[in-house]
N, C-alpha and C positions, 0 to 999 in steps of 0.2 A: 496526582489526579485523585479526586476523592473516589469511594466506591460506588456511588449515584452515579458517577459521571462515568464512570466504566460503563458502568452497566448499561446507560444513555447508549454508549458509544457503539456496545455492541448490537444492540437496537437497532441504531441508524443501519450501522452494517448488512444485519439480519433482512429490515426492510426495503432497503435501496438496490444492494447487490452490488454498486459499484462504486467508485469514487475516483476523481483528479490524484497520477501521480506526476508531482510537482517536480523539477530539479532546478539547480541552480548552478551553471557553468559559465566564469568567466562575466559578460554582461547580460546573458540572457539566460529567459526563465521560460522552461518550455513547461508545459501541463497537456496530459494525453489520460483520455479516461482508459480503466481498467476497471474487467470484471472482478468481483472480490469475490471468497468462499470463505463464511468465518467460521474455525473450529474452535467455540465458545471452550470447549473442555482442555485442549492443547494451549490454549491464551493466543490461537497463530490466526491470522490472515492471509489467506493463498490468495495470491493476483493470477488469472488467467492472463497471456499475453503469449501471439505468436513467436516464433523461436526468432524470427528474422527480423522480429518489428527492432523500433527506436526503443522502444520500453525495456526490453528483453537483451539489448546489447547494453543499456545504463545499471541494469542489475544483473547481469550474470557476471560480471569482477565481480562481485562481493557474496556471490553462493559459496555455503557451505556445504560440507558431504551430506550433511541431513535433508538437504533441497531448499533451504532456509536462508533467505539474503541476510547476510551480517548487517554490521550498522554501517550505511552511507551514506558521506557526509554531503549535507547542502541539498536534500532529497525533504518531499517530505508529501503526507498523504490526510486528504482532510473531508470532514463529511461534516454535514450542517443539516438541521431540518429546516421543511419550508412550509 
């Protein structure tokens, strides 16, 4: 991704506050919005998301000690202007 397009990306982020996360299990493709929090300076994006929800059971396998979801496969999180 070039650096324009970062910098795009964190933009959208900044201005939106939230965005579709996507996953992919088996045949079906669920998508459930999430609040976002970008920390431009750490390169991290914090998802809000209740402990109990659908969201929060497809990513907490993959937290790490830092509070930080590793990489999970078939997921994925997208923003667009309109």
């Amino acid at each position: 991704m070039a650096d324009d397009d970062v910098a795009r990306l964190w933009d959208l982020v900044d201005k939106t506050g939230f965005g579709p996360f996507t996953t992919h299990g088996g045949e079906d493709i669920r998508s459930r919005p999430v609040a976002a929090v970008p920390h431009r300076d750490r390169q991290v994006i914090a998802f809000l998301s209740g402990v109990a929800s659908w969201t929060a059971r497809m990513i907490l396998p993959f937290a790490r000690p830092d509070g930080c979801a590793g990489r999970m496969p078939s997921t994925g999180i997208a923003w667009a202007p309109w």
